[in-house]
C-alpha positions as CSV (number, residue, x, y, z in Angstrom):
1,X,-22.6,10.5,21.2
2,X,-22.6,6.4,21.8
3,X,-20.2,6.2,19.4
4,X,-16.0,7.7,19.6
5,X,-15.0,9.8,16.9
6,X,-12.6,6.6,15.7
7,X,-15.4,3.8,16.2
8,X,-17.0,5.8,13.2
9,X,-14.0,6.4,11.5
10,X,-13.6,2.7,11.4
11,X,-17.4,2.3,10.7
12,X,-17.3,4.4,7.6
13,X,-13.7,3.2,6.4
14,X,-15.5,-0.3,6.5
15,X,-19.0,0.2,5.2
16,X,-18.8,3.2,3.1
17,X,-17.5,4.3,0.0
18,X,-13.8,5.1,-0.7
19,X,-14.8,8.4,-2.5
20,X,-18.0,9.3,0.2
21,X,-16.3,9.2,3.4
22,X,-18.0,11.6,6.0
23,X,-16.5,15.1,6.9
24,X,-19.3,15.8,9.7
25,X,-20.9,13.6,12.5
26,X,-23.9,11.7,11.9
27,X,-26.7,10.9,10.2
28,X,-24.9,9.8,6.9
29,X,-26.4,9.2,3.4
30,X,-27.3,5.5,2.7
31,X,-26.1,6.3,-1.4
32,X,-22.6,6.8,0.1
33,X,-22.2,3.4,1.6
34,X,-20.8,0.1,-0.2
35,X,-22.8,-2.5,-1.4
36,X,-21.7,-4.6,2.0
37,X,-23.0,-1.6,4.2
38,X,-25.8,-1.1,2.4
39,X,-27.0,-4.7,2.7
40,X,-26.5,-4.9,6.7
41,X,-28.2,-0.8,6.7
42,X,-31.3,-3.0,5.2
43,X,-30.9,-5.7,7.5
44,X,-30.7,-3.5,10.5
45,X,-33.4,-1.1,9.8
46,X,-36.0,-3.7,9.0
47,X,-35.3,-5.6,12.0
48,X,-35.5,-2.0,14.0
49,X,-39.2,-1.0,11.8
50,X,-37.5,1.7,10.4
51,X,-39.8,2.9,7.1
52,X,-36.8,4.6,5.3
53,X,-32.6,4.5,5.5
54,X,-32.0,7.6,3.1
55,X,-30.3,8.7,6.7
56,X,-27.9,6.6,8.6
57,X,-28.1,7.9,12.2
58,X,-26.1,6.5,15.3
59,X,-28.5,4.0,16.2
60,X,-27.9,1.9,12.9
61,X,-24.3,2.9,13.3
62,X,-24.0,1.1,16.9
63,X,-25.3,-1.7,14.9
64,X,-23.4,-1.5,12.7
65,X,-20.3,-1.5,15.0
66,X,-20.5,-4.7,15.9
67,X,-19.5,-6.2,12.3
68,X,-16.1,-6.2,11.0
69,X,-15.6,-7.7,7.0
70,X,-15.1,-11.9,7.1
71,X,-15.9,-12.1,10.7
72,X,-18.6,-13.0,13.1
73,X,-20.9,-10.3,14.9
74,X,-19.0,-8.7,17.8
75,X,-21.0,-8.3,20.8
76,X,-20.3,-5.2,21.9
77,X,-23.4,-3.0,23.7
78,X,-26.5,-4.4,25.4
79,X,-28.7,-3.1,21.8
80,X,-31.9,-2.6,24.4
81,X,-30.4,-0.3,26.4
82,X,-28.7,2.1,24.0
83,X,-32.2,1.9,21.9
84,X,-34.6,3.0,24.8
């Protein structure tokens, strides 16, 4: 896993539902995430070519990662890389 067990804690305390949070590891259900996470989910897996986000794998979740609520986008991985 890309990701540390507390990067997607944080992930899912910030983009996902109160009452949904994961119990398991990725791919997560994009109906369990708030309207904020579900907006940059969109953003992220049209700009990948994705044809579907019913599942939320680690991929979009790296993505993800680099955005924290009222703040610029964090660069934090080279996004090529981890992709290929």
């Amino acid at each position: 896993s890309k990701l540390s067990s507390s990067e997607i804690e944080k992930i899912t305390k910030t983009f996902m539902s109160a009452d949904r949070q994961p119990t398991g590891p990725p791919p997560f259900l994009y109906v369990h995430f708030n309207e904020v996470g579900k907006l940059l989910v969109d953003m992220i897996s049209y700009v990948l070519g994705f044809k579907t986000s019913e599942h939320i794998d680690e991929i979009v979740l790296v993505l993800l990662s680099a955005y924290s609520l009222g703040q610029p986008p964090a660069y934090k991985y080279n996004y090529a890389k981890f992709i290929a």
